[in-house]
N, C-alpha and C positions, 0 to 999 in steps of 0.2 A: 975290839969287837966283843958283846954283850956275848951272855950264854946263846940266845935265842940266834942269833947270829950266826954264832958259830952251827949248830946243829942245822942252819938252812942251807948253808952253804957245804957241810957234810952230804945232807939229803939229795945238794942238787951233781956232789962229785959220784954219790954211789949210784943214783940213778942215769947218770950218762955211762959210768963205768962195769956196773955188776949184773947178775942175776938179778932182776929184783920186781919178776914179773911170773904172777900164779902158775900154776901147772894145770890146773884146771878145765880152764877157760872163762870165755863169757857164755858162751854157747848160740853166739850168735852165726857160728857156723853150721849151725842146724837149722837157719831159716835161709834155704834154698830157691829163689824167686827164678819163674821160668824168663828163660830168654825167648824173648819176640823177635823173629825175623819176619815179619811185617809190620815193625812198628806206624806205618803213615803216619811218620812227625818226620820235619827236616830240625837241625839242629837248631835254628833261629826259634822253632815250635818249642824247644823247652827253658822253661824259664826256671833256674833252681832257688828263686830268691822265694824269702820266708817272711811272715811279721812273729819276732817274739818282743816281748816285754813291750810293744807298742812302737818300735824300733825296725826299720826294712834292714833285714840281711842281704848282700845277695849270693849268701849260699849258705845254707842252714849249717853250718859247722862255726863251731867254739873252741878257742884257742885257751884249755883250761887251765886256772888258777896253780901257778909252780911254788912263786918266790916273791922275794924280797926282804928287807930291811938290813941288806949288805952292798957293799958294791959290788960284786957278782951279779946278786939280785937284780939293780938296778940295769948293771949290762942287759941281760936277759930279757927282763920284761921291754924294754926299750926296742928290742929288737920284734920280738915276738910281736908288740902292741904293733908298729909302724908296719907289719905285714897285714894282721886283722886288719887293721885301719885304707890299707892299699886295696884287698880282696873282700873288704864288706863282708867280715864274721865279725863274730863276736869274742872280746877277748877278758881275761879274769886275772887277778894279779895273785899273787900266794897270799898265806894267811899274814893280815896287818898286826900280828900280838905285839911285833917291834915296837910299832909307834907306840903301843901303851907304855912300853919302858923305857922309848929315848922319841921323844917325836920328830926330833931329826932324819928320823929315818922314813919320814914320808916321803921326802926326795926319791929312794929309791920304789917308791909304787907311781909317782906322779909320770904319767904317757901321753898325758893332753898334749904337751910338746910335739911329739910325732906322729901323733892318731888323735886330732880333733875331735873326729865324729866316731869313734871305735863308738860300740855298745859293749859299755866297762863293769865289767862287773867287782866289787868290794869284796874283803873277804876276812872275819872271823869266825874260833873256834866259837860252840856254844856255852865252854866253860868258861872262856872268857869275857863272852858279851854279857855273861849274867852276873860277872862280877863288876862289871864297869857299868853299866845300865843302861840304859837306850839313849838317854841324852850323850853320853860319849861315846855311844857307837855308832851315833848320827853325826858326830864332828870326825872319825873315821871317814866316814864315805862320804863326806863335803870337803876331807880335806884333799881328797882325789878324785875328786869331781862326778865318782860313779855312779851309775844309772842303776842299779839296783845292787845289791848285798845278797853275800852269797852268807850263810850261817854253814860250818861247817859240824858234823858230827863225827867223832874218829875213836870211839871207847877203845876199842878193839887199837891202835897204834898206841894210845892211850895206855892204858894196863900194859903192856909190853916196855916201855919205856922206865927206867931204874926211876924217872921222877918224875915219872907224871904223872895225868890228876888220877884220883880216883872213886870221888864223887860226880855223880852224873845228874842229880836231882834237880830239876828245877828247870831241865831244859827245855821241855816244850812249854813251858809258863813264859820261858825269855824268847822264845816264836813269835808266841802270842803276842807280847806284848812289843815286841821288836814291828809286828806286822802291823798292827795298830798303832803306833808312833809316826812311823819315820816315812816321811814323804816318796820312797822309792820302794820297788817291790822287794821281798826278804824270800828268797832262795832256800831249801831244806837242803843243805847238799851233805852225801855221804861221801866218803874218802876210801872205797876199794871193800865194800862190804855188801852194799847194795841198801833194799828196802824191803822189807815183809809187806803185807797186806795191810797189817792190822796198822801196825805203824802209819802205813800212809793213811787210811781213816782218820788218824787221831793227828796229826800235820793236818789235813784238810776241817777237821772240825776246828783245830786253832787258829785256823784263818788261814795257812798259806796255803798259796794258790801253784806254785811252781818249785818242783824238786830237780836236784840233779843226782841221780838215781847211784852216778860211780860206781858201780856192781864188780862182784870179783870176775876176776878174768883177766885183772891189766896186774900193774903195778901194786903189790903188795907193801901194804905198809909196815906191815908186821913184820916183813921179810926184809924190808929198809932195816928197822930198829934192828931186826937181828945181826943184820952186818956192823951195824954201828955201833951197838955198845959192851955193855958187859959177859962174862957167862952168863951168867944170869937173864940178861937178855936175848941174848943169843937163844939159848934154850926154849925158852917161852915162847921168842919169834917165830922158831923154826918150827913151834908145836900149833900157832895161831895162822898159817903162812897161809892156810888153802882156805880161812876160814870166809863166809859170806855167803850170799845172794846173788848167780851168776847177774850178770848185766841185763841181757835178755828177757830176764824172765821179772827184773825190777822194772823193764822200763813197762812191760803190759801189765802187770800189780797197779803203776802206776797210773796210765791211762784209764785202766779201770774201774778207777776212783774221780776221773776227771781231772787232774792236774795236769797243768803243763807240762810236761817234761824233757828234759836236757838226758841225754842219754851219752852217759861217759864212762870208763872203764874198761880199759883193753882194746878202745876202740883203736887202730891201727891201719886203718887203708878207707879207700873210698869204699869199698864192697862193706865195711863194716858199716859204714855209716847208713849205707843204702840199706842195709837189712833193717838196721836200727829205726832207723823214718819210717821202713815196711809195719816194724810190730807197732807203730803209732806215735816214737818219738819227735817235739817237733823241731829238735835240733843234734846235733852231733857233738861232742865234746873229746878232745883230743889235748895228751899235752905228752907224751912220753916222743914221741914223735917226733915234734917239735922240740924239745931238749937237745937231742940227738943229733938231729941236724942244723940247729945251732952249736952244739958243741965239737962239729965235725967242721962245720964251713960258715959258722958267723951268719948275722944276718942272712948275706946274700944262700947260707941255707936253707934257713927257713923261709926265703919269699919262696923261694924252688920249691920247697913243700908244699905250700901254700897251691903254688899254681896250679901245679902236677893234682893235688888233691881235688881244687874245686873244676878242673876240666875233667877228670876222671870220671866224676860222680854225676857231671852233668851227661858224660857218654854213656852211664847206663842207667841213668834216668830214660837214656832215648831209647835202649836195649832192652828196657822192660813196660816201652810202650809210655810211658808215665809223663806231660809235659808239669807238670805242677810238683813238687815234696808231696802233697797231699794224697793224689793219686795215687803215691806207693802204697799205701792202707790197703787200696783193694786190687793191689796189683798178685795174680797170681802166684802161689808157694807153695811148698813142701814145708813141714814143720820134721825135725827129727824127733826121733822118741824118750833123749832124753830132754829136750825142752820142753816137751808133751807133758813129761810125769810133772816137773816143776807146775807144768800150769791145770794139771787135772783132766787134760784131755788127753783123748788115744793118738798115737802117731798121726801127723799129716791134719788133723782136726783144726778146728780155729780155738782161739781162748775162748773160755767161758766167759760170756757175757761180751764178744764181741761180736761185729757185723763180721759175717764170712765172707772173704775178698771172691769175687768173681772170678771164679774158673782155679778155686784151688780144689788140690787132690787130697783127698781125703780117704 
């Protein structure tokens, strides 16, 4: 097994086994949505299926990018995809950098086998799609047949790590020019940091049209690297661990700029998802979750997740009145007052510069 290998299959034993999730949050437990005891919907009235990328979900949740290019990897994604693919989400495989150094190890990303029709998401770093160029990172995601390309950005996991990159230059030019080439849509995705404002401006002026926000509050990466490597990392890790953009507050940054948005990070239950879609997200993205109970109970754990999740979510879709994802936008809330200060408004307010949901308390 290659270096790159080895370290994913690290990643995937300290995230089923350790600490290795913020202290923070995402603060998505500050968006409080009121419970309707008159909803007038019977359960047939709510529909939770979504369109992203052009693709019918039928349940706005994403089964986010872990692994591969090992056999592990390949266990995992196999299992995880054949669930997506069963309950109509959307599913992401880990970062492809393997296949740049042995491309044998597509096999372990390739899930067409078990999830025909999944909505698959591709997946490299941006340090590396700038070094391979668009025409090979177009033979990436053709050679796994994926429906759009996630670009990953992870400085912050990045500098913590005793060898990794530590030039960052030139990545939104490889957006750009990634979004401009290649026949599928190209994803801005952050890895447990979030998104600023500005940043998303400057994503939307280079053409992409759709981010996945990863906000701290979930799984730290910097707190991975610290278990895994040296003092030296360790230390760093442990000084980087809290660092980012809660989730929350990247996915309305987001929205506010108009992009799509995948709202991932820390997300952990149906309620997270549901608040998530509240602040305008138009999918939910989940993978710590799903690890877990895969590495608890195989497959038939993560269909169970699966199930349990998108019935969940559809029960309080009907608990806060809402038959559509959409309608959670202007479904009733409390905002807490540290989400508040993140986004500039006073406790309980709506964000700045969006439609105020009817019948929130202010």
């Amino acid at each position: 097994m290659n270096d790159v290998g080895s370290r994913k299959d690290a990643h995937l034993r300290l995230c089923a086994d350790e600490d290795v999730e913020a202290r923070g949050g995402t603060l998505l437990d500050e968006v409080m949505l009121l419970h309707e005891a008159l909803p007038e919907l019977a359960w047939d009235d709510v529909d939770p299926s979504v369109e992203l990328l052009g693709r019918r979900l039928q349940s706005p949740l994403v089964i986010s990018g872990m692994t591969g290019g090992t056999d592990r990897g390949r266990e995992v994604n196999q299992a995880l995809a054949a669930a997506a693919g069963k309950f109509g989400l959307g599913f992401g495989v880990g970062s492809q950098r393997a296949m740049l150094v042995d491309p044998e190890a597509a096999a372990s990303y390739r899930v067409r086998d078990v999830a025909p029709d999944v909505l698959l998401f591709a997946n490299l770093g941006a340090v590396q799609a700038r070094a391979a160029g668009p025409a090979a990172v177009a033979e990436l995601v053709e050679a796994i047949a994926a429906d759009a390309l996630c670009i990953h950005l992870n400085p912050a996991q990045e500098l913590v790590q005793d060898d990794g990159d530590r030039d960052f230059r030139g990545s939104l030019d490889t957006l750009a020019a990634l979004a401009s080439a290649l026949p599928v849509p190209v994803i801005a995705k952050e890895t447990g940091c979030g998104f600023a404002p500005g940043t998303l401006v400057r994503l939307r002026q280079a053409g992409i049209g759709v981010v996945d926000v990863a906000g701290a509050g979930g799984t730290t990466w910097t707190g991975v690297e610290a278990l895994r490597g040296s003092s030296r990392q360790r230390a760093v890790g442990e000084q980087l661990r809290e660092w980012g953009i809660p989730t929350a507050a990247s996915v309305v940054f987001a929205r506010r700029v108009g992009l799509t948005t995948i709202a991932s990070g820390g997300l952990r239950s149906a309620s997270c998802a549901l608040r998530a879609l509240a602040l305008g997200a138009d999918a939910a993205g989940m993978a710590l979750p799903f690890l877990r109970a895969f590495d608890r109970d195989g497959e038939a754990g993560v269909q169970r997740m699966a199930a349990t999740l998108t019935e969940s979510l559809r029960a309080l879709m009907l608990l806060v009145g809402a038959r559509r994802p959409s309608d959670l936008r202007q479904a009733p809330r409390i905002l807490g007052p540290g989400l508040s200060r993140w986004l500039g408004v006073p406790a309980g307010g709506p964000p700045a510069g969006a439609e105020r949901p009817t019948g929130e308390i202010g």
